[in-house]
C-alpha positions as CSV (number, residue, x, y, z in Angstrom):
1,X,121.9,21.3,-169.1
2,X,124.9,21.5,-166.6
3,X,122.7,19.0,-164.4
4,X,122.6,16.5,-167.0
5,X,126.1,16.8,-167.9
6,X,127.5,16.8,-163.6
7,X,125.3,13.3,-163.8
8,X,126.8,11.9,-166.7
9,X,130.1,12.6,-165.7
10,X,129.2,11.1,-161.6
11,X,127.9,8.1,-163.8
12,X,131.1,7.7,-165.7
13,X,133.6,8.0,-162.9
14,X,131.5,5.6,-161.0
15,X,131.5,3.1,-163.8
16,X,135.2,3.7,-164.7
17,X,136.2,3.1,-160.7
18,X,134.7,-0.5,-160.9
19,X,137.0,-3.6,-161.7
20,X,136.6,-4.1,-165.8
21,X,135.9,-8.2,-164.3
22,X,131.9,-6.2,-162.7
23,X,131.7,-4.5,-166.2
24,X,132.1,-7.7,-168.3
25,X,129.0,-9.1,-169.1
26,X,128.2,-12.5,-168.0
27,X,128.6,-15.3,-170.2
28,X,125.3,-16.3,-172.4
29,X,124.8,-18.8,-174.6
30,X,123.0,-17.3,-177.6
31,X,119.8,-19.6,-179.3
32,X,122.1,-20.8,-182.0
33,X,124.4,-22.6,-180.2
34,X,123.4,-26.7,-179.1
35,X,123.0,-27.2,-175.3
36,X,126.4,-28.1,-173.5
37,X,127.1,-31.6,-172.8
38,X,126.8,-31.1,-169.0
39,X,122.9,-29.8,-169.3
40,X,120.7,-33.1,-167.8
41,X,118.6,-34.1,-170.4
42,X,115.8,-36.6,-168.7
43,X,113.4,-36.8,-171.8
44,X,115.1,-37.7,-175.0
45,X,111.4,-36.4,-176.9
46,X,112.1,-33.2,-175.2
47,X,115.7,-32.6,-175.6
48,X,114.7,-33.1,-179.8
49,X,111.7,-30.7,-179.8
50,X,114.3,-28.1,-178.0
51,X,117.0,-29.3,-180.6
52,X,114.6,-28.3,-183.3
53,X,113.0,-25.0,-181.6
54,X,116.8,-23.8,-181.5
55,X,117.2,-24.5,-185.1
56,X,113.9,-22.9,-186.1
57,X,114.4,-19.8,-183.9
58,X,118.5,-19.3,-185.8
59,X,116.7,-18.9,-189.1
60,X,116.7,-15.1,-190.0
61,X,113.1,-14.4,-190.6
62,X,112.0,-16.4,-188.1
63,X,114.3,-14.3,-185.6
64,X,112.7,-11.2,-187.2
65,X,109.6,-12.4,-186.9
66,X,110.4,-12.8,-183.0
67,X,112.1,-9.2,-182.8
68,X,109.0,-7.4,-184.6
69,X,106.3,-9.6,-182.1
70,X,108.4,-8.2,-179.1
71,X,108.3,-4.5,-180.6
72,X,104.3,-4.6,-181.2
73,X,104.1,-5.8,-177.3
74,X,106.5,-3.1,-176.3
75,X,104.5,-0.7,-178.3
76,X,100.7,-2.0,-177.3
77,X,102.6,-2.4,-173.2
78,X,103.0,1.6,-173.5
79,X,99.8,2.6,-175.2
80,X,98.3,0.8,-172.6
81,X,100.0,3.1,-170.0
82,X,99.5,6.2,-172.2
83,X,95.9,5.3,-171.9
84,X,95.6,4.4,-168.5
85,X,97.5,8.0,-167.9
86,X,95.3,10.0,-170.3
87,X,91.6,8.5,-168.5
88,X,93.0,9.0,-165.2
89,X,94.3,12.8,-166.2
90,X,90.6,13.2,-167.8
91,X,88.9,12.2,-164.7
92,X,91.1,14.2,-162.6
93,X,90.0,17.4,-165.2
94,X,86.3,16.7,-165.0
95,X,86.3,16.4,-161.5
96,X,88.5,19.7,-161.5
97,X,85.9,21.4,-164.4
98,X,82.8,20.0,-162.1
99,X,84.1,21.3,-158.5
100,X,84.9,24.7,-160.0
101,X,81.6,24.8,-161.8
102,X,79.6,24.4,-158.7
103,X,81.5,26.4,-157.0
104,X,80.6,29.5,-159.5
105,X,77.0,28.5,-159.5
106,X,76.5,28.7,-156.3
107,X,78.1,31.9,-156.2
108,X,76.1,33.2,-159.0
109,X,72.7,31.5,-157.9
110,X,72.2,29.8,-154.9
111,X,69.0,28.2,-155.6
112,X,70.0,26.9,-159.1
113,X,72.9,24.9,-157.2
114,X,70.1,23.5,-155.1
115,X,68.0,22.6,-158.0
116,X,70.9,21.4,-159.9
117,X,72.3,19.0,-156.8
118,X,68.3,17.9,-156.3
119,X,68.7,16.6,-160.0
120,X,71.4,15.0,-159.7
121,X,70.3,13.0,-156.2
122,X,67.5,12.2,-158.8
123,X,69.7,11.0,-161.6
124,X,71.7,8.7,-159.4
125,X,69.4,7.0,-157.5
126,X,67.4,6.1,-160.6
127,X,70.6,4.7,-162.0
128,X,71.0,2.3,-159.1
129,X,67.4,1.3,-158.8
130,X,67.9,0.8,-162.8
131,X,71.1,-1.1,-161.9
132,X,69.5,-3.3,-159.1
133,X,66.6,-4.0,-161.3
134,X,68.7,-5.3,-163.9
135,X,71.1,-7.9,-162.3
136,X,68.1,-10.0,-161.1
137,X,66.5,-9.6,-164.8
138,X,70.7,-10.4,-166.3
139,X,70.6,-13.5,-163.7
140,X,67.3,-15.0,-164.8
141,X,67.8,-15.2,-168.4
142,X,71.1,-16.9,-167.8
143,X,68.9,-18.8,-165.9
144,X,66.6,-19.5,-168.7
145,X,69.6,-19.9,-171.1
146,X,71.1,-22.7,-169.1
147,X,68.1,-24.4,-168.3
């Protein structure tokens, strides 16, 4: 706790020693309010349709509307990394789980590792011959489907 508390108070002297002119934010011009006079505008069509957009984006439920689409992204953004996190933590635990279980079988029978690694030579190179067979088969019936 005493960490947290030394950094929030290094943050806070750092912030107060800046000139209150760094601290201001800058100037923005909120989505209410009409585009300055000194803005080029070289399409008058497009300067009406971002007259309008303004106007449509002030009313209240649009601007909720907006606000709620931007906390579902925010929300789907980090499930997205929670997910990404949890399959690569899963694989980095079944590769743990499968190390440490071959390690014990061969410990506890040396042949049954054998057998089990034969098996598994097996399994995989039927899976590739399985996988070459099929992208010729996949590339003629989009063959056939096109033609």
């Amino acid at each position: 706790m005493t960490k947290l508390t030394s950094l929030l108070l290094a943050a806070g002297l750092a912030v107060t020693a800046l000139p209150s002119s760094l601290l201001a934010a800058p100037p923005t011009r909120s989505a209410a309010e009409p585009a300055s006079e000194t803005e080029p505008v070289a399409d008058p069509d497009q300067a009406k349709l971002s007259a309008a957009k303004r106007k449509v984006l002030a009313l209240p439920d649009i601007a909720s509307a907006q606000q709620q689409a931007k906390a579902d992204r925010a929300m789907a953004s980090k499930a997205s990394a929670e997910y990404k996190q949890a399959r690569t933590k899963a694989a980095e635990s079944e590769t743990a789980f499968r190390k440490a279980f071959d390690e014990a079988l061969a410990k506890e029978d040396p042949a049954a590792a054998e057998i089990q690694k034969k098996q598994r030579e097996a399994f995989r190179e039927k899976m590739l011959k399985a996988r070459s067979e099929k992208k010729p088969a996949a590339a003629k019936e989009r063959a056939d489907d096109e033609g």
